[in-house]
Rosetta silent file (secondary structure, phi, psi, omega in degrees, C-alpha in Angstrom):
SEQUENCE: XXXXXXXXXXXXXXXXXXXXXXXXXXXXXXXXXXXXXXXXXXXXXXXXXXXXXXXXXXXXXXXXXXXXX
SCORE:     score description
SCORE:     0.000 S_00000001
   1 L     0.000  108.795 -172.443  -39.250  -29.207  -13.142 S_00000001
   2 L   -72.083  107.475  154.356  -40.869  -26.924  -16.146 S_00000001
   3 E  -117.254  116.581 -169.846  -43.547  -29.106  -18.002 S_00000001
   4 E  -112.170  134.927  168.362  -44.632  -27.357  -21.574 S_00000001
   5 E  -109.221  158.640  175.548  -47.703  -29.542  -23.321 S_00000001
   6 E  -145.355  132.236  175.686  -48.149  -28.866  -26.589 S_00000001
   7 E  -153.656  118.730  176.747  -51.332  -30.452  -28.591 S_00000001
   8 E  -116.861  169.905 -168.638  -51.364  -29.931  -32.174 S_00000001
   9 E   -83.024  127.628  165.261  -53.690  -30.942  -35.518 S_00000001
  10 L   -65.697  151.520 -178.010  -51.588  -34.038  -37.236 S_00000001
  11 L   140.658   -4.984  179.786  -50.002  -33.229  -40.386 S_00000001
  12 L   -78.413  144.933 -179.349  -46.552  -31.976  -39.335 S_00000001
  13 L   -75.381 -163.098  177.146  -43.350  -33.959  -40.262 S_00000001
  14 L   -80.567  -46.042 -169.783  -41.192  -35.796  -37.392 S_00000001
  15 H   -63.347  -58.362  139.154  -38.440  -32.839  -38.223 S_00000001
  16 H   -18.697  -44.838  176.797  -40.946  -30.168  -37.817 S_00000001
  17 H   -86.505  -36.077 -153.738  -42.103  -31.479  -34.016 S_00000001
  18 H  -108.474    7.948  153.223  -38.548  -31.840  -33.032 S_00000001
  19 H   -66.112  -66.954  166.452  -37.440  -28.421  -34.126 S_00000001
  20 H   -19.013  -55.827 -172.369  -40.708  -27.709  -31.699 S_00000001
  21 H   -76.010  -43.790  175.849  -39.712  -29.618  -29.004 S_00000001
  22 H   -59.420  -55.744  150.720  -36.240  -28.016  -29.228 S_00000001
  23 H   -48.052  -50.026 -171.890  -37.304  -23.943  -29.531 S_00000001
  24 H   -82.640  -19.385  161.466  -39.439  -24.604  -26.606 S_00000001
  25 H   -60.491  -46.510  165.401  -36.749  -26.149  -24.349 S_00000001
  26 H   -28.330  -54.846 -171.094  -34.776  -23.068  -25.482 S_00000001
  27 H   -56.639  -53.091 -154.193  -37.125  -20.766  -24.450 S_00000001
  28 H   -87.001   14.982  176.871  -37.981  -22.047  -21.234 S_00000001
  29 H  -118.349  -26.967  145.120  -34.383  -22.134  -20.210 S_00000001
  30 H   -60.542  -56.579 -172.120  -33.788  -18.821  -21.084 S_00000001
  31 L   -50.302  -63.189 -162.341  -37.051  -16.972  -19.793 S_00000001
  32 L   -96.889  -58.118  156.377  -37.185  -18.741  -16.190 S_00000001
  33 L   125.631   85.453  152.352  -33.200  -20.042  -16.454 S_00000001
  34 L   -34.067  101.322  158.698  -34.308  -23.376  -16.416 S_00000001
  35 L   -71.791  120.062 -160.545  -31.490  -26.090  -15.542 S_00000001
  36 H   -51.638  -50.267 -174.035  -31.988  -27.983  -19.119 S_00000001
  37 H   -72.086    1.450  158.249  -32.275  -31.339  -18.164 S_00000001
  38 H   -77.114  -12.587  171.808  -35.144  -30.630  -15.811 S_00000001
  39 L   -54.489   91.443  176.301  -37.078  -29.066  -18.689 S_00000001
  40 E   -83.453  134.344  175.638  -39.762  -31.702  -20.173 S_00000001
  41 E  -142.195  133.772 -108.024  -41.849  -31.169  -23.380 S_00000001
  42 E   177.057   96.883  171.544  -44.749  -33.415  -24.091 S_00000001
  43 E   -98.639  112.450 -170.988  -45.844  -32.819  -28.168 S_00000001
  44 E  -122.406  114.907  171.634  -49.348  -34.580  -28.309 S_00000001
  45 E  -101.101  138.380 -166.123  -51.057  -34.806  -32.335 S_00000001
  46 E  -114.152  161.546  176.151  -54.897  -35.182  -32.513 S_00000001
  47 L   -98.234 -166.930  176.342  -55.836  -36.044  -35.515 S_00000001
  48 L   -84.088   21.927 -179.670  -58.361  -33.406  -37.623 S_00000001
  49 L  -112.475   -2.919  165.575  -61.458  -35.007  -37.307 S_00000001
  50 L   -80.323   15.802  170.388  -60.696  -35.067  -33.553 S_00000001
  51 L  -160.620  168.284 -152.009  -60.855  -31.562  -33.233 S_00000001
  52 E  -161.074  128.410  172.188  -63.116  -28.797  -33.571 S_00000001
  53 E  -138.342  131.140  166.385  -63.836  -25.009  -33.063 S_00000001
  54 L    60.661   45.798  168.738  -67.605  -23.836  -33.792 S_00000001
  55 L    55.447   -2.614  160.259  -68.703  -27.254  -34.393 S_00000001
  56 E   -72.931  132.640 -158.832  -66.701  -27.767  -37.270 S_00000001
  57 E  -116.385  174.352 -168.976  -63.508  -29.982  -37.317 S_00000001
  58 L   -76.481  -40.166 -179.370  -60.371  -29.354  -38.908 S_00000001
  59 L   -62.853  -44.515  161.505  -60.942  -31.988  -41.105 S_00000001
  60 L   -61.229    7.520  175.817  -64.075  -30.270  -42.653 S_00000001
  61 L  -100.559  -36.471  173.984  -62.587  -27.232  -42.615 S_00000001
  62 L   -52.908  -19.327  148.014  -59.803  -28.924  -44.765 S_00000001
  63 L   109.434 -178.515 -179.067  -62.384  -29.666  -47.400 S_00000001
  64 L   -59.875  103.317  159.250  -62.705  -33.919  -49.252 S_00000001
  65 L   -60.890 -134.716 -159.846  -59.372  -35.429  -49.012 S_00000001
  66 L   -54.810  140.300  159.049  -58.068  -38.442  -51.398 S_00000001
  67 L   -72.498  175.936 -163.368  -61.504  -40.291  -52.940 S_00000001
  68 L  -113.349  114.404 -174.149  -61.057  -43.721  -51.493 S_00000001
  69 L   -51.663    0.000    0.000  -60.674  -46.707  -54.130 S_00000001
C-alpha cells in the first residue's frame, strides 16, 4: 500500500491541496501501477513560524504581516 507524505508551509487554499492530493495519486498509479484504492496521501500544513531553514522561519522570511489592532 503506497504512502506519499507531503508537509507543506500553510497558506494554500483547500482547492489547491486537493488538486495535490489528486496529481500525486495519479502519479503513483502510473509510475509503480498502483491499484488506486490502495494509494494513501497524507497532506500535513505547518504553519510559517513553525518552520525554518538557516535559522530563519518562513514567517520572517515573509516579512511583518497585518499590524494587530
Amino acid at each position: 500500500m503506497p504512502l506519499v507524505e507531503v508537509t507543506l508551509a500553510e497558506g494554500r487554499t483547500p482547492a489547491q491541496i486537493r488538486t495535490l492530493m489528486h496529481e500525486l495519486h495519479a502519479a503513483v498509479v502510473r509510475a509503480i501501477d498502483a491499484a488506486p484504492p490502495s494509494v494513501r496521501v497524507i497532506v500535513r500544513e505547518v504553519p510559517p513560524a513553525h518552520w525554518s531553514a538557516g535559522d530563519v522561519t518562513l514567517a520572517e522570511r515573509r516579512g511583518p504581516g497585518p499590524a494587530s489592532p
